[in-house]
C-alpha positions in Angstrom: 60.9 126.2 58.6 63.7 125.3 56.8 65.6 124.2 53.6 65.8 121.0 53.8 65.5 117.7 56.3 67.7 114.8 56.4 66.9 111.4 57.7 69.6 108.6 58.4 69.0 105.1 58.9 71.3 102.3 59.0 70.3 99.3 57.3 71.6 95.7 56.8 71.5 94.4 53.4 72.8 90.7 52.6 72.6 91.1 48.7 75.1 93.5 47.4 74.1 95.7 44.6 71.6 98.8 43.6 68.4 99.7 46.0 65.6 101.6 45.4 64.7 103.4 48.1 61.7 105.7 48.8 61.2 107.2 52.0 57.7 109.4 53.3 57.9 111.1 56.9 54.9 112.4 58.8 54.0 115.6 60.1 52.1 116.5 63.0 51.9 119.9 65.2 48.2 120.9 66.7 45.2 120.4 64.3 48.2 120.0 61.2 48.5 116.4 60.4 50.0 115.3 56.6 52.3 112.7 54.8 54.9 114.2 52.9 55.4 113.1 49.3 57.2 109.9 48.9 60.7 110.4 48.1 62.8 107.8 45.8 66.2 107.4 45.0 68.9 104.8 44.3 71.7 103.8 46.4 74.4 101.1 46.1 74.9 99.2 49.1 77.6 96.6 50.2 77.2 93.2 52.7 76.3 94.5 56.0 75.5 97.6 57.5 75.1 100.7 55.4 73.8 104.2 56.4 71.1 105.3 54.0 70.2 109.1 53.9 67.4 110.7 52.5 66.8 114.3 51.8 63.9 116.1 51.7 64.3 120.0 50.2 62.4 122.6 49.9 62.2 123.3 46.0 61.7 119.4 45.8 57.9 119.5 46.4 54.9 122.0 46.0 53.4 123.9 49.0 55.5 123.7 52.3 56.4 119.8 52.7 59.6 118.6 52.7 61.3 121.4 54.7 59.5 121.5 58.0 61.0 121.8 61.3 62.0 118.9 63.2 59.5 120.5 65.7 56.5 119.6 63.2 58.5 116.4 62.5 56.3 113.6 64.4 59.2 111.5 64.5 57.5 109.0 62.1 59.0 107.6 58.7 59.1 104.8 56.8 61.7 103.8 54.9 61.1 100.7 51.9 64.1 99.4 50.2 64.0 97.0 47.0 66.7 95.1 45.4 66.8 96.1 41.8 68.0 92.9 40.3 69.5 92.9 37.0 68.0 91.4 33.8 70.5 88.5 34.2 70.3 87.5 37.9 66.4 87.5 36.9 66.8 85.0 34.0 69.0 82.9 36.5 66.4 82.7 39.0 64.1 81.1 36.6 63.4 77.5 37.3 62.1 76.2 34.4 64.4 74.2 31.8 62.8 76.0 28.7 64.5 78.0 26.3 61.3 79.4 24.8 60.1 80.6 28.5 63.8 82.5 28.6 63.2 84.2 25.8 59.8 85.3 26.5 60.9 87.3 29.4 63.8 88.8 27.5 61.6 90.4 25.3 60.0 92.5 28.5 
């Protein structure tokens, strides 16, 4: 085993600005089949193609995931991005003319 495990992917985004990413990998090897813990983190990304990593390390998670060998590593992860919008470009996307509505969703 070892210390840590790094996946790469490359992504195109066409909204620039802060993503939350989260990330889980499988692992398989003989009768041993489990889902690691789901890892998040935040990234900026530009227009276009970015490379997002993702590390998994050991002292990150309790008993033995997220350090595994790539041998145990059954090539499977997903990978979910979400534009985190800010409070602002929320209110903007509002369609309705009301003030009161505006408000409202201020307050949460």
């Amino acid at each position: 085993m070892g210390k840590n495990l790094k996946i790469k992917v490359s992504v195109t985004v066409e909204i620039e600005g802060t993503y939350l990413i989260t990330a889980q990998y499988s692992l398989s090897k003989g009768n041993l089949s489990a889902n690691t813990p789901i890892k998040n983190t935040a990234q900026y990304l530009n227009v276009g193609e970015n490379i997002v990593e993702i590390e998994f390390q050991a002292n990150e998670s309790r008993g033995s995931y997220g350090y595994w060998s790539p041998a145990y590593v059954d090539r499977t992860a997903q990978i979910q991005l979400f534009y985190l919008a800010s409070e602002q470009e929320l209110l903007d996307t509002i369609t309705t003319n009301s003030d009161l509505d505006k408000k409202i969703l201020v307050r949460f």
